[in-house]
VOVO-85957 format. One record per residue (C-alpha): x negated, y negated, z; residue number from 1. Coordinates in pm, whole numbers, plus 50000, padded with zeros to 5 digits. Layout:
<nodes>
     u     v     w   k
     X     Y     Z NUM
...
</nodes>
This chain:
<nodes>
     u     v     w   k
 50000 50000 50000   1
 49854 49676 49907   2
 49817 49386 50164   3
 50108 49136 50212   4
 50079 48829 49991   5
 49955 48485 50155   6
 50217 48234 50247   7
 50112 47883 50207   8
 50221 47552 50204   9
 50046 47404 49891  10
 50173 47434 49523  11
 49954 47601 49316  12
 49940 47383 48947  13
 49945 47595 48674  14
 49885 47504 48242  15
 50307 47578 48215  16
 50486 47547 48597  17
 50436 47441 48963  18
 50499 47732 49133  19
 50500 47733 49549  20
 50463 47982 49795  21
 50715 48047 50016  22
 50882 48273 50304  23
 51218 48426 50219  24
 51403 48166 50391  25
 51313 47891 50121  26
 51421 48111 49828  27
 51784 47897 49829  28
 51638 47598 49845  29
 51374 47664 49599  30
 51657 47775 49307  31
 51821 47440 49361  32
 51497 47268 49313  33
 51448 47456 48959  34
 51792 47334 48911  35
 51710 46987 48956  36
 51388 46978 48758  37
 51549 47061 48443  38
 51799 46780 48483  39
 51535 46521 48550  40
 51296 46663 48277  41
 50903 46721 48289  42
 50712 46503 48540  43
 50407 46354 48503  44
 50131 46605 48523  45
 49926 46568 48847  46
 49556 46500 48900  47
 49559 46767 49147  48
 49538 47145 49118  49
 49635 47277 49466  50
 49955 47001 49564  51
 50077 47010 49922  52
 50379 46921 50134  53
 50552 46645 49961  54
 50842 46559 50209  55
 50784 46433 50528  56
 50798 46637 50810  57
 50691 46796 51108  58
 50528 47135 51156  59
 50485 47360 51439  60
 50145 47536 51356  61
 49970 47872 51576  62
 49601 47901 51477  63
 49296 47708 51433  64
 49235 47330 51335  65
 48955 47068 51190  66
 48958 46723 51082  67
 48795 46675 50732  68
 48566 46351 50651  69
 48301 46529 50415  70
 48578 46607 50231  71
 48726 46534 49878  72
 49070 46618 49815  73
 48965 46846 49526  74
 48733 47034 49806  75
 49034 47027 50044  76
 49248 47220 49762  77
 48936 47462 49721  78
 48944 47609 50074  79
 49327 47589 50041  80
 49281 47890 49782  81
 48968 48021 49928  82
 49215 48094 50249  83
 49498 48238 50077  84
 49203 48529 49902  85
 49075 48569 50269  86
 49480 48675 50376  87
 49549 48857 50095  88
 49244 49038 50160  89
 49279 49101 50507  90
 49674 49142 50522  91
 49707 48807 50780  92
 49945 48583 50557  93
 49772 48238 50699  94
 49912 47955 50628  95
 49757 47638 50528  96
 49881 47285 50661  97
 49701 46974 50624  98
 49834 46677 50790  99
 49908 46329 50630 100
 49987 46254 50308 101
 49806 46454 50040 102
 50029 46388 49743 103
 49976 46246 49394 104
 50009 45898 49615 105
 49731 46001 49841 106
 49351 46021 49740 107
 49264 46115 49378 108
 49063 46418 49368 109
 48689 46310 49422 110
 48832 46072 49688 111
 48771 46185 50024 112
 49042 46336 50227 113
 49107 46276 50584 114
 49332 46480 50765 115
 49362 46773 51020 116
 49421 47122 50881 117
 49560 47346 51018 118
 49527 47788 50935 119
 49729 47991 51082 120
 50118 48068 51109 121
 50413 47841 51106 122
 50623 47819 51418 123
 50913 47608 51276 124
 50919 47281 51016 125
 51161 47022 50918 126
 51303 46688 51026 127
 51313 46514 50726 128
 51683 46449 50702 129
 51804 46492 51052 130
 51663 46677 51383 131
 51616 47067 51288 132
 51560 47287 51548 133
 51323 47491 51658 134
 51339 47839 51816 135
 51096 47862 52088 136
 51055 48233 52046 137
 51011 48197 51713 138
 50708 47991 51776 139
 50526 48183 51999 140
 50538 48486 51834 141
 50381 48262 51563 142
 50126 48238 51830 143
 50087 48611 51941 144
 50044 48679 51571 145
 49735 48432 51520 146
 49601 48571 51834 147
 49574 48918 51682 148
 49382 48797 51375 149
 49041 48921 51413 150
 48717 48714 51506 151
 48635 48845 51116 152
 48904 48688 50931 153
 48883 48387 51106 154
 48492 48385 50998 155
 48558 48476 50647 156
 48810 48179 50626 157
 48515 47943 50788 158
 48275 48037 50512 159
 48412 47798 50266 160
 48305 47509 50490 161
 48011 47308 50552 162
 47867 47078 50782 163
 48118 46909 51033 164
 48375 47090 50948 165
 48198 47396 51009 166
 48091 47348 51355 167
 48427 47211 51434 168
 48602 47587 51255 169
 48334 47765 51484 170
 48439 47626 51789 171
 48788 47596 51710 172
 49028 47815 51926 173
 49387 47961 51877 174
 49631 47758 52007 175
 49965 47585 51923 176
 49950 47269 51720 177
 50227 46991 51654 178
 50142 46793 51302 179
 50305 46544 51062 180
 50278 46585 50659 181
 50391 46408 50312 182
 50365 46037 50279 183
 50411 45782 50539 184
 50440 46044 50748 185
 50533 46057 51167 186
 50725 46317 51371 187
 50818 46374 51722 188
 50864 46704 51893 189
 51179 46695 52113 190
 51324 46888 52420 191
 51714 46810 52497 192
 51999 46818 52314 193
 52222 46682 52002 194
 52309 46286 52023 195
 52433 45961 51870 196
 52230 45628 51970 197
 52617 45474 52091 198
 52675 45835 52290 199
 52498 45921 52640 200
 52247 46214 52734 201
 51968 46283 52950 202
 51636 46119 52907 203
 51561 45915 52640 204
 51739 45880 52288 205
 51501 45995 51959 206
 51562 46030 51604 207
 51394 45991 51292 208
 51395 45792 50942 209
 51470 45984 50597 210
 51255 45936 50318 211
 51514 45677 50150 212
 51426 45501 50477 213
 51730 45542 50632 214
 51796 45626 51019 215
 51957 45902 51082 216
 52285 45950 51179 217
 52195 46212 51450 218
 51930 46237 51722 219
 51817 46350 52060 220
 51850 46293 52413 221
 51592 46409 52600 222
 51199 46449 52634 223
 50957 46359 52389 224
 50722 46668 52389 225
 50508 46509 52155 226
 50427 46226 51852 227
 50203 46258 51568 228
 50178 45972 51241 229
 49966 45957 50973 230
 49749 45692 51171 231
 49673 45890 51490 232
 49717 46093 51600 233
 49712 46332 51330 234
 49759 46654 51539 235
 49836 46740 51898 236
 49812 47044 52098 237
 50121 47166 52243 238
 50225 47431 52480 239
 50534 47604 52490 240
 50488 47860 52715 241
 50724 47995 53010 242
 50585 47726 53263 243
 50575 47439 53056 244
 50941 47524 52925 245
 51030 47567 53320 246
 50925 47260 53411 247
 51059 47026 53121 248
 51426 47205 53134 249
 51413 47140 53544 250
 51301 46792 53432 251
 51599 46724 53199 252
 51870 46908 53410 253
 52049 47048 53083 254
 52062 47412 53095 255
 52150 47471 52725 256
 51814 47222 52611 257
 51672 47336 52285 258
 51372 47226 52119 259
 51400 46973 51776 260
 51226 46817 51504 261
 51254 46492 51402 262
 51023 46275 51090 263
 50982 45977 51025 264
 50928 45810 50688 265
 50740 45476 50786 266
</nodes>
């Protein structure tokens, strides 16, 4: 049996198509996008081979993490494909997420890229027209599952790197990261519960900005667990184990809390 393919979250630009590589869940959403595309027609071609996340949103990410400066965006889309050989290879579908905004409006290939990426597995996404939420479970069996990848996939994935980057994938440990990505990107983890900004709730009321720059209609009340914008910070660690769950849900006083996402298009 051959190994599992690699789920990513770049597009892979070929001579004919844009093809992306998804997880079952997106199939639906991916049909309607063929859908659209022939109604609008061809789009420009892009400068860039390997495109990633173009909508803004937030993204709940179990693995390892370095910040780029030595960089160019064309290198940046290099390791993207060196890392999805290295989990087809190994049978760990990693996923790669690089914060900010890394579109055809971002830098031009030879331009140097600055962001935090992220390799590992996907814990939960969205935000971009609303709060989505998140299923803590869900996320930390993202966790357990980029704890199990050995110390030799994790290697082979650092030995497209150089330099900074390199010491920083060396040292890098496993843990749970929160990060923004598309253009004018921002996003705020949130603990509480479904809201309007004229309604009441616990805590304090959150909610985020579509990418026609509109706010949006719904939001939270509750705890900010954490905020990350294209500016800085890029990336934060998180923790959403037992302890940290018991304390925040003793903290709010809502026993039916749940986790959300909401972006921001700034």
């Amino acid at each position: 049996m051959g190994a599992p393919a690699a789920v990513f979250s770049v597009r892979i630009r070929t001579n004919s198509s844009t093809v992306r590589r998804m997880s079952d869940e997106d199939t639906d959403d991916f049909e309607d996008e063929d859908r659209g595309d022939e109604e609008e027609g061809d789009d420009e071609p892009s400068p860039h081979e390997v495109s990633f996340d173009e909508d803004t949103e937030g993204v709940l990410v179990a693995g390892k993490r370095f910040s780029t400066g030595g960089m160019t965006r064309r290198q940046l889309g290099e390791f993207a494909k060196h890392v999805e050989a290295v989990a087809a290879k190994s049978g760990h579908a990693l996923t790669v997420v690089a914060s900010g905004d890394l579109t055809d409006t971002g830098p031009a290939p030879d331009d140097t890229a600055y962001a935090e990426v992220h390799v590992g597995f996907e814990g939960g996404r969205g935000g971009t027209y609303g709060p989505d939420t998140i299923l803590r479970d869900v996320a930390l069996h993202a966790l357990e599952r980029a704890k199990a990848v050995p110390d030799e996939v994790w290697a082979a994935v650092g030995e497209k790197l150089e330099g900074r980057e390199r010491e920083e994938w060396d040292e890098a440990s496993v843990s749970m990261y929160f990060t923004c990505v598309g253009p004018l990107t921002a996003a705020t983890l949130a603990f509480g519960m479904l809201g309007t900004k004229d309604g009441e709730g616990p805590g304090e009321y959150m909610r985020g900005v579509d990418m026609e720059q509109m706010p949006h209609e719904e939001g939270v009340w509750g705890l900010k667990v954490a905020y990350v914008q294209y500016e800085s910070p890029e990336s934060e660690e998180v923790d959403l184990g037992d302890a940290a769950h018991a304390e925040r849900a003793g903290e709010l006083g809502v026993p039916d809390a749940r986790y959300f996402i909401l972006a921001r298009y700034d």
